[in-house]
C-alpha positions in Angstrom: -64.5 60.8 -77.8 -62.8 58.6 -80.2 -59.7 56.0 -80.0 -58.4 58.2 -83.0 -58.4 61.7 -80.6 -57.5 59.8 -77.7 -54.2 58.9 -79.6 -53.7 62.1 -81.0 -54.2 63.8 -78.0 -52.3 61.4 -76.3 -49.0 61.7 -78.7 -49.5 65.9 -78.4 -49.1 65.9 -74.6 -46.3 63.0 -74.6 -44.5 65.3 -77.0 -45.3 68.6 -75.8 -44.6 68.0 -72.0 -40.9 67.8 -72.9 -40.2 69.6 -76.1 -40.3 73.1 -75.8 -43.4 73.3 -77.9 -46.3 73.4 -75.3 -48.5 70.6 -74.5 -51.4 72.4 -73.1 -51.2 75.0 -76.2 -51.9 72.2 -78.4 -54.4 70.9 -76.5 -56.4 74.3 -76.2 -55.8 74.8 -80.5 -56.4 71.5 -82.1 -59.5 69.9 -80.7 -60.9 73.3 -82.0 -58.9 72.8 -85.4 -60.6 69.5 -85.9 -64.1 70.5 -84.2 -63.3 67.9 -81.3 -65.8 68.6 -77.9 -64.2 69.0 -74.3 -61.9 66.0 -73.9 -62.7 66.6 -70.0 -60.7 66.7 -67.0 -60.9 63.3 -66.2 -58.7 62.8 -69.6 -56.4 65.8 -69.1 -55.2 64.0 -65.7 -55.1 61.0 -67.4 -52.4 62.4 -69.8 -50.6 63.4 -67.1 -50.4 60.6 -65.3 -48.9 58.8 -68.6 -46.4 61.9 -69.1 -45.7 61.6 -65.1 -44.9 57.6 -65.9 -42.4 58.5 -68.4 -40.7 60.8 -66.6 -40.2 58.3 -63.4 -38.9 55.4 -65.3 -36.5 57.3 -67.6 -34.6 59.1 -64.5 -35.3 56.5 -62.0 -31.7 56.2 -61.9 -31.1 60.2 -61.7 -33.8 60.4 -58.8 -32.7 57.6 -57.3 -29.1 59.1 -56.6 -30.5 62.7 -56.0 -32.3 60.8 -53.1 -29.6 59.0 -51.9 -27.0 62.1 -51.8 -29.7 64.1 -50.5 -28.5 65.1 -46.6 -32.3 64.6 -45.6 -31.3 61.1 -46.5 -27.7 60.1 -45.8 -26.9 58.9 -42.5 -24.1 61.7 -42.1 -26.6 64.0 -42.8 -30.0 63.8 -41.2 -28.9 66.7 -38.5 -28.3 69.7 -40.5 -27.9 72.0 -38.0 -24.6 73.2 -36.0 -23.8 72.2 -33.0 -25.8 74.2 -30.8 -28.8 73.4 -33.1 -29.3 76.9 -33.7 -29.4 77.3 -37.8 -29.5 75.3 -40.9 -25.7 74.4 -42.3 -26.6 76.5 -45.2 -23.7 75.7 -47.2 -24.9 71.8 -47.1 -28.3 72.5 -48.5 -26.9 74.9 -51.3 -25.3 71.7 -52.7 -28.2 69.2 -51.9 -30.1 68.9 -55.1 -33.4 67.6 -53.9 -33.4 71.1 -52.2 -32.3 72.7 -55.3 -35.4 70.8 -57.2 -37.6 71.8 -54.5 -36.6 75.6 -54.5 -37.3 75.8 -58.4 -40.6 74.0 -58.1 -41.8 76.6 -55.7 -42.7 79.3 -58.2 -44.4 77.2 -60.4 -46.5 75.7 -57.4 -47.4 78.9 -56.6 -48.6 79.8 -60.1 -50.6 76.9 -60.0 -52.3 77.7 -57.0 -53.5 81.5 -57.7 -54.0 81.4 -61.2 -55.4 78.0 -61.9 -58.6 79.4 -62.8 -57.2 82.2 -64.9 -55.3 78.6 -66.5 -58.6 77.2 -67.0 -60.7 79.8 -68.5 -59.2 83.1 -70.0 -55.8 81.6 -70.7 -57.5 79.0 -73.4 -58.2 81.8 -75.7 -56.2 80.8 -79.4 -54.8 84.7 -80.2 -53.3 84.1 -76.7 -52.0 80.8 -77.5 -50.7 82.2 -80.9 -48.3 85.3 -79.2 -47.5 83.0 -76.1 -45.9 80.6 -79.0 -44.2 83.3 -80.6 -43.2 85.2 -77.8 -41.7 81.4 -76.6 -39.9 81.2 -79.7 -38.3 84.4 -79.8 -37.1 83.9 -75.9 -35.8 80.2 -77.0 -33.9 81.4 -79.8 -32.3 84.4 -77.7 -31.3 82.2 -75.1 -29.6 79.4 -77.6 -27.9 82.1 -79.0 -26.9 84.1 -75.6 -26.1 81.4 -73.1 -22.5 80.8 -72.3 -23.1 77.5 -72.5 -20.5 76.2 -70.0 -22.0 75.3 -66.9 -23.6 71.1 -66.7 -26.1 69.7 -64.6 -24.0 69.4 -61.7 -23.1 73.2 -61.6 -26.8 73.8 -61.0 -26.9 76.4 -57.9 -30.0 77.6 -55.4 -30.0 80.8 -57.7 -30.1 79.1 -61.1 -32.9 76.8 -59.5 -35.0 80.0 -58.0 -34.9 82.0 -61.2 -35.5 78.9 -63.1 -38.5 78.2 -61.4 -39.4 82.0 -62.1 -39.5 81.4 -65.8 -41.7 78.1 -64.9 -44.3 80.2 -63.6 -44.9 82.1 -67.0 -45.8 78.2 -68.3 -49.2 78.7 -66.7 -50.2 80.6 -70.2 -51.0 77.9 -72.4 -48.5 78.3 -75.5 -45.9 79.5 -73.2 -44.3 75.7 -72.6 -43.0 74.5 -69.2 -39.8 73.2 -70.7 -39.3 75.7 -73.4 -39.5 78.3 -70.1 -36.9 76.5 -68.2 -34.8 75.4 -70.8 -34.4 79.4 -72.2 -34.0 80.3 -68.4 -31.3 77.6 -67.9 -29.5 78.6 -71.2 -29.6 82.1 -70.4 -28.2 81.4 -66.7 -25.3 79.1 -68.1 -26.0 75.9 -68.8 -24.9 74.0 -71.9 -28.3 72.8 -74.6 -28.1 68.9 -72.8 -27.8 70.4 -69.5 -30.5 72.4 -70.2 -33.2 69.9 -71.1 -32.0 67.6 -68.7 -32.7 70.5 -65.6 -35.9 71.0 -67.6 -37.0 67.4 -67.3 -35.9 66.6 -63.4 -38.3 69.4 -62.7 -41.1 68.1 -64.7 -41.0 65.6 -62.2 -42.5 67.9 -58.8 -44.7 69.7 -61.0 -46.7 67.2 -63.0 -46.7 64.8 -60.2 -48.5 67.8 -58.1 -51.0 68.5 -61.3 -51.3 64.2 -61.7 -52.4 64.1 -57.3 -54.5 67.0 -57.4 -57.1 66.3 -60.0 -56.8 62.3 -59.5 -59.5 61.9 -57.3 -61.6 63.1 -60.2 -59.9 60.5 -62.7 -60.6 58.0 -60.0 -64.7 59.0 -59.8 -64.8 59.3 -63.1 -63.8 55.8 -64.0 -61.4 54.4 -66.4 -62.3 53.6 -70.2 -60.6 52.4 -73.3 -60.2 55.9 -74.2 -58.3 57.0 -70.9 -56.1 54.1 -71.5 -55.3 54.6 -75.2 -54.8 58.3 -73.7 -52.2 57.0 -71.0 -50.4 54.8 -73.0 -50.0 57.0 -75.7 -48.6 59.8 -73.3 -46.4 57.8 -71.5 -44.5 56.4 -74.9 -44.5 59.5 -76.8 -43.0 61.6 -73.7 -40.6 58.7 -73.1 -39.5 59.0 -76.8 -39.2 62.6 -76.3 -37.1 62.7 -73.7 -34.3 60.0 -74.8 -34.1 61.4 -78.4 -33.9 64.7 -77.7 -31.4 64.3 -75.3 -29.6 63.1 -78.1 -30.6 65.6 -80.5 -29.1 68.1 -78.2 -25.4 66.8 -77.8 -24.9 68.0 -81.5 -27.9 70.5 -82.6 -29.5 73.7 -81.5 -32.8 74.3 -80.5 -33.9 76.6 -83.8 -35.6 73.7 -85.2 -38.4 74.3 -82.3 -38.2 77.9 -82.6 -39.2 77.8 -86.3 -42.1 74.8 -85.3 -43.6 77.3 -82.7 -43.2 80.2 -85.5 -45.3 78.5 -88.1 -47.9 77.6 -85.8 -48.4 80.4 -84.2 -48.6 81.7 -87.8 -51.3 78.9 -88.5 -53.4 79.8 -85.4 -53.4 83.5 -86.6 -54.4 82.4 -90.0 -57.3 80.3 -89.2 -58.6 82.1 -86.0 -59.0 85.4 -87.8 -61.3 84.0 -89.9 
């Protein structure tokens, strides 16, 4: 491997961890575009440990508050239960956001878990890259159009979360996109375009910090090169970038400028795949 794939690969994940374009889509298509070998696990984690970096420092301040109201943390709030200790104070934990975080995460986990292999092998198949993208960008463009619109971060409920998380679970198909699956299902559920991304982004967190712990060991035996660094670094500023600017993209546009990206390169991979 090269510095100059490192990079590219590097900016492609940064990027595609956040907009709803699809990181691991573009990582299955173009090292095949540009007759690149395996990059390897040990550089996949790697990128996700720089994506996982960006994510931590640009909501520290959001996690640190979701902590800190969090009745699992709060001195008021470390017995949940009534007073004969016989059931959960249900109407507590439907407003306790970590839970809500941890309830969409679920799905998603368990996606992970049974069809990881599927992820790894038969998923990374180009024609099935190509219609996840379009089938992405037909869902995204439904649900800009659809959603109310009204509800913000804070009107998040257990039920948005859960079916949320639903939608995260179809992000196991390469070309799907994690935050183009939430985003669409929080749209369609509600929530305004900011709103949307931001959701999208707090439960990036769970996720790629599960994906970052359970290959790390790997990373770690593998050993770290100038390549995995260039790899990190490259992650962690171009998914930083991401997140901040489209945050502000969003308080004024729509999301049809993504729709139209995955369009034409689904069209691309169709193009050059038949071949």
């Amino acid at each position: 491997m090269e510095i100059l794939q490192s990079i590219v690969l590097g900016i492609i994940q940064g990027l595609g961890e956040f907009l709803p374009i699809s990181s691991s889509g573009h990582l299955v298509v173009l090292p095949k575009l540009f007759g690149w070998g395996d990059q390897g696990l040990a550089f996949d984690v790697a990128l996700h440990f720089g994506t996982l970096l960006a994510i931590l420092i640009y909501f520290y301040k959001d996690w640190k508050k979701i902590f800190a109201e969090s009745y699992f943390f709060k001195e008021s709030g470390r017995i949940i239960i009534d007073r004969k200790r016989e059931f959960f104070q249900i109407g507590k934990l439907k407003e306790d956001k970590l839970v809500i975080i941890a309830i969409a995460t679920i799905p998603g986990i368990l996606a992970g878990l049974f069809l990881d292999d599927y992820a790894a092998t038969i998923f990374r198949n180009p024609f099935l890259v190509g219609f996840a993208l379009l089938f992405g960008a037909m869902l995204l463009f439904y649900a800009d159009k659809a959603g109310k619109k009204k509800l913000g971060i804070r009107d998040v409920t257990l039920k948005i979360a859960f079916i949320t998380g639903l939608f995260q679970m179809l992000a196991i198909v390469p070309g799907m996109s994690r935050s183009g699956m939430t985003i669409s299902a929080a749209l369609l559920l509600g929530l305004n375009r900011t709103a949307a991304a931001r959701f999208s982004f707090l439960l990036a967190t769970p996720i790629v910090l599960g994906a970052t712990a359970k290959e790390f060991p790997t990373l770690m035996a593998t050993g770290w090169d100038i390549n995995l660094i260039v790899g990190v670094i490259t992650a962690f500023g171009s998914g930083y970038l991401a997140i901040k600017y489209m945050l502000k993209y969003l308080e004024k546009q729509s999301y049809n400028i993504f729709v139209i990206y995955r369009m034409i390169l689904a069209l691309v991979i169709f193009l050059v795949f038949m071949k």
